[in-house]
C-alpha positions in Angstrom: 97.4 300.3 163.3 95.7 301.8 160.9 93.1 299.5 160.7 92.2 300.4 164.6 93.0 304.0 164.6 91.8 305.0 160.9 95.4 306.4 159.8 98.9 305.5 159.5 101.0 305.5 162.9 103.8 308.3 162.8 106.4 305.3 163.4 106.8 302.0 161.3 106.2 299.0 163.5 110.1 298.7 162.7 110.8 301.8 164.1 108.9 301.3 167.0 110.7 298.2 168.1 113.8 299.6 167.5 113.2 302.3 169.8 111.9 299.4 172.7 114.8 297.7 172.3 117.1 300.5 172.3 115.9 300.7 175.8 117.5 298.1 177.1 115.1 296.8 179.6 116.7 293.9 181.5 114.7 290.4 180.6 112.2 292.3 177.9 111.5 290.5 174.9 109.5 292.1 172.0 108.1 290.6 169.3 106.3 291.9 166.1 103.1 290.7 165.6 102.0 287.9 162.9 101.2 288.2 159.3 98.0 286.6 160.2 97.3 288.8 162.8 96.4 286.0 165.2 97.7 287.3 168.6 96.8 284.1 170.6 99.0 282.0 168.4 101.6 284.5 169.1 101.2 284.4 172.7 101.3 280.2 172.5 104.7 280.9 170.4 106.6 283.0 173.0 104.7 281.6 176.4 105.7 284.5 178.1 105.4 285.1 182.0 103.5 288.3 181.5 102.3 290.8 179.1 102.6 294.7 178.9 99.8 296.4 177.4 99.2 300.6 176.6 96.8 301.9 178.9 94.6 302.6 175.9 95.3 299.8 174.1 92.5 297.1 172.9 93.1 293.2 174.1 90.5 291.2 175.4 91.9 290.3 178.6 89.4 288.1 179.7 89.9 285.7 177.1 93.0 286.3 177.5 92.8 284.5 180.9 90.8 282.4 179.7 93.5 280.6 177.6 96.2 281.4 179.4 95.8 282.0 183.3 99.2 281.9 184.0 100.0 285.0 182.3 100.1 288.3 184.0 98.4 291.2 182.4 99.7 294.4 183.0 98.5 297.6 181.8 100.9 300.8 181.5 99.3 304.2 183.1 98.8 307.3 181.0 101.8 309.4 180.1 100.5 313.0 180.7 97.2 312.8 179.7 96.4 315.8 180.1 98.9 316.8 177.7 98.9 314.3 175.0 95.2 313.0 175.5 92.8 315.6 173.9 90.0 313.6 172.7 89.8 313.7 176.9 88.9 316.8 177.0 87.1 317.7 173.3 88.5 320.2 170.9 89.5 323.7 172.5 88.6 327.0 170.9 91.3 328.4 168.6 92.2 332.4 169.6 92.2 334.1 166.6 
């Protein structure tokens, strides 16, 4: 994460997937990532019947396709981005 986004996530990856699976989404399976990092060798791993990604978040889906076109690709929509998406909108004025 930090490589993408230039700083440390506020949650460990651990964290985060102990918060997914606390959930308790029927059928859901979730799966760190490799040490290697190679997320197609992952995918070839689990052979899953779909994938969720963030709305934001960066995956070639194309290639994706590509290799596996059996896959579904889903996306998940904004959570209040007007809220919780400045860098939408640019940096507001501060009242002082």
């Amino acid at each position: 994460m930090e490589k993408i986004k230039g700083r440390k996530p506020q949650h460990s990856e651990h964290k985060r997937l102990e918060r997914i699976q606390s959930e308790n989404i029927p059928h859901a399976h979730v799966r760190l990532g490799r040490e290697d990092g190679n997320v197609w060798e992952t995918i070839r791993e689990e052979n899953p019947d779909g994938i969720l990604l963030g709305y934001d978040q960066r995956f070639d889906d194309a290639q994706c396709r590509e290799e596996f076109p059996d896959i579904q690709i889903l996306r998940a929509e904004a959570y209040a981005p007007q809220h919780f998406k400045s860098s939408k909108f640019g940096k507001q004025p501060v009242n002082e």
